[in-house]
C-alpha positions in Angstrom: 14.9 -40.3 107.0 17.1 -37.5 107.2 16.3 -34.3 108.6 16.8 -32.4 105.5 14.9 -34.8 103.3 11.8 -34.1 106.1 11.9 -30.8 105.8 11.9 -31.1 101.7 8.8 -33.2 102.1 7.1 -30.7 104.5 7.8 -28.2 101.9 6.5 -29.9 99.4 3.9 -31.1 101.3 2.6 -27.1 102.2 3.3 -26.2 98.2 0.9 -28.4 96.8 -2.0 -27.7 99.7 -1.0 -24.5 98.8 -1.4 -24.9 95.1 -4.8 -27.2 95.4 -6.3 -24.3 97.4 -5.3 -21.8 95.0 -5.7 -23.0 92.1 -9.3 -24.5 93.2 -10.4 -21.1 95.1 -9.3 -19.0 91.4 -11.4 -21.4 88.8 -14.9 -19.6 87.9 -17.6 -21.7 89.7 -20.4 -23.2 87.6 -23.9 -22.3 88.0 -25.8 -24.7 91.4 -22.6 -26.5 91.7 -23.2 -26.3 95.4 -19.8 -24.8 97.0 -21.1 -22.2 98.1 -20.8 -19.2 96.1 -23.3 -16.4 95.2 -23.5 -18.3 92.3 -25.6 -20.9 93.9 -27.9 -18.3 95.1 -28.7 -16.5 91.6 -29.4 -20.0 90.5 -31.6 -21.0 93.5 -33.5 -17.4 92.9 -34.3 -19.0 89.6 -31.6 -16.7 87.6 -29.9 -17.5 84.0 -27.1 -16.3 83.0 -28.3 -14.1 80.9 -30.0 -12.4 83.8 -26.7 -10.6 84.4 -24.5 -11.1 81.6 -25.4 -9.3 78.3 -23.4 -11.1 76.1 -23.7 -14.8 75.0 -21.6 -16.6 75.9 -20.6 -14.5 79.1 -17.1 -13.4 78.8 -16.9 -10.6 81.3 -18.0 -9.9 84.8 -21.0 -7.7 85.2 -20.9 -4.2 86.3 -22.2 -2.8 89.9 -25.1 -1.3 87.6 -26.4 -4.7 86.8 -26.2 -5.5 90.8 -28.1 -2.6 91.5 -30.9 -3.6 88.9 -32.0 -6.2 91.6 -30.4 -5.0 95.1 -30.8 -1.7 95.2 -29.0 1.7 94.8 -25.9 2.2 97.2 -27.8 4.4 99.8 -30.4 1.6 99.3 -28.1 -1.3 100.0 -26.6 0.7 103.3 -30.0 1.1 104.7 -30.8 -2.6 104.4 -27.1 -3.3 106.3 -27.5 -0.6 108.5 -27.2 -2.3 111.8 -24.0 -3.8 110.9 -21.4 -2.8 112.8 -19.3 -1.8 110.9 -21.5 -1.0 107.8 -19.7 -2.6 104.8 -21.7 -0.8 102.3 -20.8 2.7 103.8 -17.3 3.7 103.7 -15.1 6.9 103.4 -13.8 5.9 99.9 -17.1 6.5 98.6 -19.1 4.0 96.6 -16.9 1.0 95.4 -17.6 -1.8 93.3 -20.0 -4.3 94.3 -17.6 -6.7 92.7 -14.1 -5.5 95.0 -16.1 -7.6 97.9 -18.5 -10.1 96.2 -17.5 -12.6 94.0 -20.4 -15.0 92.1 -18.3 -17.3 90.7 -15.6 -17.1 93.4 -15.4 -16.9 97.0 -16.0 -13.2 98.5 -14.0 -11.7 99.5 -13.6 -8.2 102.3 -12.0 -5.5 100.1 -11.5 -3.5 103.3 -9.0 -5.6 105.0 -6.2 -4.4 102.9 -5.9 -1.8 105.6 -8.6 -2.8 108.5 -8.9 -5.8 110.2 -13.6 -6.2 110.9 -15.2 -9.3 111.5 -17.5 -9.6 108.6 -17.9 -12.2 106.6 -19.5 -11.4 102.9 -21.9 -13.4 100.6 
């Protein structure tokens, strides 16, 4: 084989890991399918849908509000991370979205590494 045609095949080779991983890590996540998501735990905790979506059949992603029902106020989440270092639920752009870091259906993601680089790792 040619040089060229090995480097089309590598290409193509990276697009469609790229595409699998992608398109796989973007699909909403069923309730106790196991991969891993904070999905899973709602479900193992005994939750329904219903216990954080208002309307039937879910079309929208809950609001921080409906976190804080069960978790906790934002001063009350910071205390309980509090000896994190850094604190991800205490930053200087005041109180964010619970849902810029964690994801139910998806993987979580860290909402400050647009511009810091911490070694966190979120539910």
């Amino acid at each position: 084989m040619r040089r060229s045609q090995l480097l089309a095949l590598a290409i193509l080779g990276v697009s469609a890991a790229c595409f699998v991983t992608h398109s796989s890590a973007q699909s909403p996540a069923a309730p106790g399918a196991g991969h891993g998501f904070l999905i899973d735990r709602h479900a193992a905790a005994g939750l329904a849908c219903n216990s954080c979506h208002t309307e039937n059949p879910p079309s929208k992603q809950p609001d921080s509000a409906m976190c804080m029902n069960c978790h906790g106020t934002y001063p009350q989440i910071a205390d309980k991370t509090a000896g994190d270092d850094p604190n991800p639920h205490t930053s200087h752009l005041g109180d964010i979205p619970c849902t810029n870091c964690h994801h139910i259906h998806q993987a979580s993601v860290i909402y400050c590494s647009q511009c810091h680089s911490f070694d966190m790792t979120p539910p």
